[in-house]
C-alpha positions in Angstrom: -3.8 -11.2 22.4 -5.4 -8.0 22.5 -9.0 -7.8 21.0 -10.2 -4.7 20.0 -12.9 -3.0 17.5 -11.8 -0.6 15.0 -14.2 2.7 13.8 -13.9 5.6 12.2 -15.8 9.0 11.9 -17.0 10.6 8.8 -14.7 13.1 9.6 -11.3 11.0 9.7 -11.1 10.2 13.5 -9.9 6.6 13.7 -11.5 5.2 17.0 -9.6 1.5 18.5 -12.4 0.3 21.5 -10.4 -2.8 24.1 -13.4 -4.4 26.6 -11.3 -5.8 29.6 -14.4 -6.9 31.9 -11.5 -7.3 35.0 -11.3 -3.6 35.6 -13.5 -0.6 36.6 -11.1 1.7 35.4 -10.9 2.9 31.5 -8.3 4.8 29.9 -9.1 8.0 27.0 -5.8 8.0 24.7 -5.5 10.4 21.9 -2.3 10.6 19.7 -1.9 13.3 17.7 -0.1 12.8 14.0 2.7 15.4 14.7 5.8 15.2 16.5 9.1 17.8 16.3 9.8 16.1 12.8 6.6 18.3 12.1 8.3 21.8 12.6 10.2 24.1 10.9 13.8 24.8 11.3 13.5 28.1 12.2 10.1 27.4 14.6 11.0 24.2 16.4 9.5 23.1 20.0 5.8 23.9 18.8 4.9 20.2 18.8 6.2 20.2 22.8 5.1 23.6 23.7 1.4 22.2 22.5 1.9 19.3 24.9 1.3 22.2 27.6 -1.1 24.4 26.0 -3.3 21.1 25.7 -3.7 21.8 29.7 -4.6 25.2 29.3 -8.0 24.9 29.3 -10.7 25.2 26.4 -13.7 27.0 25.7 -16.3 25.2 28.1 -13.4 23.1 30.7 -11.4 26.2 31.1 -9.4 24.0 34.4 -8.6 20.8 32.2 -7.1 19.0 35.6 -9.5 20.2 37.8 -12.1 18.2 36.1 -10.1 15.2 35.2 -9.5 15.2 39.3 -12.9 15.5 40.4 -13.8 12.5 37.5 -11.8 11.0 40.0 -8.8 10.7 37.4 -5.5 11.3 36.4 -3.9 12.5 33.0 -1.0 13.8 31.2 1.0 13.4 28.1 4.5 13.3 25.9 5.7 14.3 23.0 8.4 12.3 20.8 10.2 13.2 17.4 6.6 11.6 16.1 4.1 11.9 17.6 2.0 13.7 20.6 0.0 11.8 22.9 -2.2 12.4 25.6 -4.1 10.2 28.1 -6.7 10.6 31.3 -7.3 7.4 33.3 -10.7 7.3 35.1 -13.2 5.1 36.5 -15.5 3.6 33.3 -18.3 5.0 35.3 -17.2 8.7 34.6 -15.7 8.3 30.7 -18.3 10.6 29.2 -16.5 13.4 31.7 -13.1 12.2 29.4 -15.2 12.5 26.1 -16.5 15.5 26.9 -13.4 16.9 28.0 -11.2 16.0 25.2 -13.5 16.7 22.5 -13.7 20.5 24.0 -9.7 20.9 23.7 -10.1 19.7 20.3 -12.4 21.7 19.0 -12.2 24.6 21.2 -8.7 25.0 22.9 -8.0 28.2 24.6 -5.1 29.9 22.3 -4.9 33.2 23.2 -2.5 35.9 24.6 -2.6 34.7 28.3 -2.4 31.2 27.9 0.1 31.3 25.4 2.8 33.5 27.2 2.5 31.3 30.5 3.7 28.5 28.6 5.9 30.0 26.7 7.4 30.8 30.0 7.1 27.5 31.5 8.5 25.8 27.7 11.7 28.2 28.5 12.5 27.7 32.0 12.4 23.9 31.0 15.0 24.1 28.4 17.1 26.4 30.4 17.0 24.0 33.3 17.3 20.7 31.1 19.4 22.0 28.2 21.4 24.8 29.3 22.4 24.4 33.1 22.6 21.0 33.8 25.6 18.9 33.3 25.5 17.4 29.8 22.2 19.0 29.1 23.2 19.6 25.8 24.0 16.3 24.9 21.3 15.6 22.1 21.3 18.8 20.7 25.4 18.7 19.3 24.7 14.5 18.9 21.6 14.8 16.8 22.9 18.2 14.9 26.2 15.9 14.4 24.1 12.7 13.3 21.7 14.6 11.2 22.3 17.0 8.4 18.4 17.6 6.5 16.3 15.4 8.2 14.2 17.6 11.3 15.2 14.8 13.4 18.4 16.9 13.7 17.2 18.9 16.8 15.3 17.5 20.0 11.7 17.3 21.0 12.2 20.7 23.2 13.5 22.7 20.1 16.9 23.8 18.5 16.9 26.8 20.7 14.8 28.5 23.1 14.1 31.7 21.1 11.8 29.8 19.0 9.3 29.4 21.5 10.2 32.8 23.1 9.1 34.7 19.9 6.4 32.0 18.6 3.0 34.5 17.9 -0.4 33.5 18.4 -1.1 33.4 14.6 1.9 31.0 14.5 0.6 28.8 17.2 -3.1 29.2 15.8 -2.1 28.1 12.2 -0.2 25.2 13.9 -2.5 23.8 15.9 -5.4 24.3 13.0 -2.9 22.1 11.2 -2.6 18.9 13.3 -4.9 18.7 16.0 -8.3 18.0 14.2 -9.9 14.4 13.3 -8.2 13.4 10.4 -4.7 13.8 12.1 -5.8 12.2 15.6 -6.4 8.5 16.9 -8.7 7.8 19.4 -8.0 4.8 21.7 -9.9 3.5 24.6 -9.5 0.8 27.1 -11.0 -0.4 30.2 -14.1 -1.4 31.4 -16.2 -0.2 28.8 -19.1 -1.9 26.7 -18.2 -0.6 22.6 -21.9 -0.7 21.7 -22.5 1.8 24.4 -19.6 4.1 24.2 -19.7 4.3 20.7 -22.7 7.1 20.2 -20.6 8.7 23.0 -18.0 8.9 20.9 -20.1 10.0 17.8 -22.0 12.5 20.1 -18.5 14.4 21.2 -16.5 13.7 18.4 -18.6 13.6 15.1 -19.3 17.1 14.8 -16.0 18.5 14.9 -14.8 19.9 11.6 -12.3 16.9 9.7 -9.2 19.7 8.8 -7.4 18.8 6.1 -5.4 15.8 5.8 -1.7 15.9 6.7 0.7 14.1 4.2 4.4 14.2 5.8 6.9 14.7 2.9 10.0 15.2 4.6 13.1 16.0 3.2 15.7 12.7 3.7 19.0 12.4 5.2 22.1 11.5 2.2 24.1 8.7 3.3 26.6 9.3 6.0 29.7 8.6 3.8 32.7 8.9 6.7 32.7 9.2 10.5 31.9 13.0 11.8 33.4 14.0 15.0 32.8 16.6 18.0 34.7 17.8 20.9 33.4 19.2 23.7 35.1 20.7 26.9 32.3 21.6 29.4 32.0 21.7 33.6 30.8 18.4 33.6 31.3 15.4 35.6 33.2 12.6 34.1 34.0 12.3 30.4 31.7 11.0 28.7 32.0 8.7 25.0 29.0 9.1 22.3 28.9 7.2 19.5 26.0 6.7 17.0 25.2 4.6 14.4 22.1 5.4 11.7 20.0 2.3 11.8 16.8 1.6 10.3 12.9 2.6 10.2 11.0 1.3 12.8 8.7 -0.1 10.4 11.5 -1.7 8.4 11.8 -5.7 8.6 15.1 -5.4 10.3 13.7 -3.4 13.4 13.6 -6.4 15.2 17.1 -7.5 14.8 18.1 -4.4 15.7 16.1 -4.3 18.9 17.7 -7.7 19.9 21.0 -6.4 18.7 20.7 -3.5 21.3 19.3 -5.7 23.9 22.4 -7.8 23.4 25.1 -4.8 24.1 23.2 -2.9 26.9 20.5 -5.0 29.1 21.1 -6.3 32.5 24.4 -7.6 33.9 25.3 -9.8 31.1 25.4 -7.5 28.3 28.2 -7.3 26.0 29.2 -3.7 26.9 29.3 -3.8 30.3 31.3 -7.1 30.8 33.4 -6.3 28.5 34.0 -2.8 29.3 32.7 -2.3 33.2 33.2 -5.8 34.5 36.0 -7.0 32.9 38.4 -4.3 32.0 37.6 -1.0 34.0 37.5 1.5 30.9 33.8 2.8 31.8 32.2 3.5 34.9 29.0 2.6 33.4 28.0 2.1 29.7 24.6 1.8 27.9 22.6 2.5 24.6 19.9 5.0 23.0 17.6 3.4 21.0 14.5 4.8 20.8 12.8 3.1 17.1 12.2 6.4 15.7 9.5 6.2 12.9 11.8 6.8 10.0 15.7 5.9 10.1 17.0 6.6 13.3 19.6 5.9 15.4 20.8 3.6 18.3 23.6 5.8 20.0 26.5 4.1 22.8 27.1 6.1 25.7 29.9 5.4 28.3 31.2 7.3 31.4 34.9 7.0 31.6 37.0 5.9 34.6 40.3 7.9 35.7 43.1 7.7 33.7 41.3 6.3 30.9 41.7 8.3 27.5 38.9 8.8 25.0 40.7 6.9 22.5 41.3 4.1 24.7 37.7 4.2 25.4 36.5 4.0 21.8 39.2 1.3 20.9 37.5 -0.7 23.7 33.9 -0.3 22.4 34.8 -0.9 18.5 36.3 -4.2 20.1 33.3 -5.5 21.6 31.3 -4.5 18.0 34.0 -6.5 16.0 33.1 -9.5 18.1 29.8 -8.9 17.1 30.5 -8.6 13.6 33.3 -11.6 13.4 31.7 -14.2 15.6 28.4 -15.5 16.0 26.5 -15.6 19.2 25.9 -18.1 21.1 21.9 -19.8 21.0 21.4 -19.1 24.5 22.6 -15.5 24.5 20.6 -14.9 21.4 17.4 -17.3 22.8 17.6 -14.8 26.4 17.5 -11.5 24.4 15.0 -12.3 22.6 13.0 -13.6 25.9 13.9 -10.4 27.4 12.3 -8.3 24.7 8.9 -10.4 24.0 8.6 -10.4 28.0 8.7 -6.1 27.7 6.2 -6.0 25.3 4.4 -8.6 26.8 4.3 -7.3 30.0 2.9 -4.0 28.4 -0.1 -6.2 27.9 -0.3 -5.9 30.9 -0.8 -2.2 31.7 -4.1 -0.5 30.8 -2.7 3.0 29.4 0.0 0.3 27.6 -3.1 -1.0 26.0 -4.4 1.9 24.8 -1.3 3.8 23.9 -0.5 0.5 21.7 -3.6 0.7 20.0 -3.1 3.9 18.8 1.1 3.5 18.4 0.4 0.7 15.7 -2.3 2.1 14.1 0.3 5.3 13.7 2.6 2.9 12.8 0.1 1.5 9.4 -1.6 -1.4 11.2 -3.3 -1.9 14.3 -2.9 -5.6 14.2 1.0 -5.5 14.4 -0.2 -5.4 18.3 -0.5 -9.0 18.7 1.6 -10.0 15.3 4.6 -8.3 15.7 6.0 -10.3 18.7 6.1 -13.2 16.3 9.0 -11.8 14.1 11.4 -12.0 17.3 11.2 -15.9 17.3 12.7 -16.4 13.8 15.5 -14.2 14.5 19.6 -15.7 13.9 22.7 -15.5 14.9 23.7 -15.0 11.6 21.4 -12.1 11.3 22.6 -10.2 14.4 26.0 -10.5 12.5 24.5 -9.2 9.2 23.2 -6.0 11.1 25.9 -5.5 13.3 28.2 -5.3 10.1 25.6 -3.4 8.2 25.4 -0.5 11.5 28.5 -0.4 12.6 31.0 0.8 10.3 33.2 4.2 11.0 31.3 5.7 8.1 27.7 5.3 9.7 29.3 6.7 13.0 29.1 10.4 14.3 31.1 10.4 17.6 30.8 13.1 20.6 33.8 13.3 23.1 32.4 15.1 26.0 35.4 16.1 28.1 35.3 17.3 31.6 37.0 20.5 32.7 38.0 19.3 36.3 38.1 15.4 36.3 36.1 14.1 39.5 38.1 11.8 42.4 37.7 8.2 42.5 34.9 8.7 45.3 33.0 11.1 43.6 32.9 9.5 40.3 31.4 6.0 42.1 29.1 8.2 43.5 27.9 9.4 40.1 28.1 6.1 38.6 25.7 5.3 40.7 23.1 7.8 39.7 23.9 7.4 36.6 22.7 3.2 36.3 19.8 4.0 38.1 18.6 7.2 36.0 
């Protein structure tokens, strides 16, 4: 059970205080309401190239780190499909420093000329070296162009193509960061070793002036029912060749999330999931197999990926794997493969419980999500879960119709050695 105190500013800012007595240490979390779902089509990677120009400096910290580091702290940040979120972890002793600080880039964030073209650079060489010359770099860009036809989540966090951050101008950076990065679209979360009836006219003192902006009500457009499986072939200097399938599923907030988190649990955790001793263990069709499920905020999707051994054929691969779902979809799991899923998830989010930055990032997550309480409630849902409902999703998900498959082919197949020896960085990435 996390206890916490909920606030917030005349101005919109939604502030969640945690009081853990145990620790000196106290942890500043502020998620930002905008993610890449937030961009244009023909603008995309703003949301990441903002997770940069956060560290730029601002109008009275104009070296960000250098302070956070001399607070005797550490900070950083990510950005997701939904949201952006930074964090600085300090001793409580020194959280005014993280106040200050973070207020200052809120208000006063250095956007100009300068700053902007050294991380525009930086944003660039990123996606070359991720996206365009590493093996499979360009993975989630054909699979989520492939899986997606309206929705924005049809290109990745970095951007559809690195242009759009090359020729961003400063009035479109200005007009985008006037647009989400104000009060009424952030969450304030703190955690640590802090007393809230102290810390909150802190907060008010840093916080409460800064201009509200205007509300941001998301109205994207949806994705139309995928109707019949879609299909890509790709032929690239890669490794091994690699399977993709993926399956829509639902919302994150949706009341069959958590099914679907077991469900995923069930085909790609540990050393007894389905896929891999079915498909690794038991017949050698795949040097290693897992899932993508990330629990995007609106319908995402939960994506199988599988390297294949020598001599194995992509069709023979994708045979194997519908296999392994039929079973699913046919017969009913057993209660003690269901009963140590389920353990195996509650102990994750449990064990995030755990974690100080966890406890503040949570805070914030679920009050993104629509309530903060879901923290300590939504656990609960996983103990009423069935058999018979892991059938009725894996019969609802996976269907050819709801599939979008990638075969990622390898122009110059890899020899048995070399292949375990990529297997091998492959489990442990």
């Amino acid at each position: 059970m996390i206890h916490y105190q909920r606030h917030v500013l005349s101005n919109g800012l939604r502030v969640l205080l945690h009081q853990d007595p145990n620790t000196p240490m106290a942890v500043v979390n502020i998620l930002y309401n905008v993610g890449s779902r937030d961009e244009s089509p023909d603008k995309t990677g703003f949301a990441h190239l903002f997770e940069h120009l956060m560290f730029g400096g601002s109008k009275n910290v104009p070296q960000y780190d250098e302070v956070v580091h001399n607070a005797g702290g550490e900070t950083n940040a990510f950005t997701s499909p939904d949201m952006t979120n930074f964090y600085c972890i300090m001793p409580a002793a020194n959280i005014e420093t993280a106040l200050w600080i973070e207020s200052d880039r809120m208000l006063h964030l250095n956007i100009n000329p300068t700053s902007l073209s050294v991380q525009q650079n930086v944003v660039v060489e990123e996606f070359k070296e991720t996206c365009l010359n590493q093996p499979y770099g360009d993975v989630w860009h054909k699979l989520r162009a492939l899986s997606y036809q309206v929705h924005p989540y049809r290109w990745p966090v970095i951007g559809l193509i690195p242009e759009h951050i090359e020729q961003a101008t400063l009035q479109d950076v200005e007009a985008f960061f006037h647009k989400f990065y104000h009060p009424a679209n952030a969450i304030l979360s703190i955690a640590g070793g802090i007393d809230a009836q102290t810390l909150l006219p802190l907060i008010q003192k840093w916080f409460g002036s800064i201009p509200a902006g205007e509300p941001y009500y998301r109205n994207l457009p949806p994705d139309p029912p995928q109707t019949e499986k879609r299909t890509l072939t790709v032929q690239a200097d890669v490794p091994i060749d690699t399977l993709y399938l993926s399956f829509h599923v639902c919302e994150r907030t949706h009341p069959h999330y958590p099914t679907t988190d077991v469900l995923n649990d069930l085909l790609s955790t540990g050393s007894s999931a389905r896929l891999y001793q079915a498909l690794v263990k038991e017949q050698p069709i795949f040097s290693a197999v897992h899932t993508h499920f990330y629990g995007e905020f609106e319908k995402g999707t939960l994506t199988i990926e599988g390297r294949l051994n020598p001599g194995i054929t992509m069709q023979q691969a994708e045979d194997a794997v519908w296999q392994v779902l039929t079973q699913l979809q046919t017969n009913l799991i057993t209660p003690d493969e269901l009963q140590k899923s389920i353990n195996r998830v509650e102990s994750s989010m449990v064990f995030a419980e755990t974690n100080l930055w966890m406890k503040a990032f949570s805070l914030a997550y679920y009050e993104q999500l629509g309530n903060v309480e879901w923290i300590n409630t939504e656990i609960t849902q996983y103990d009423t879960i069935t058999a018979e409902q892991i059938q009725q999703i894996a019969q609802q998900i996976f269907t050819p119709q709801n599939c979008s498959a990638l075969y990622y082919h390898a122009q110059h197949p890899q020899s048995n050695e070399e292949l375990t020896e990529n297997a091998a960085l492959f489990e442990s990435a």
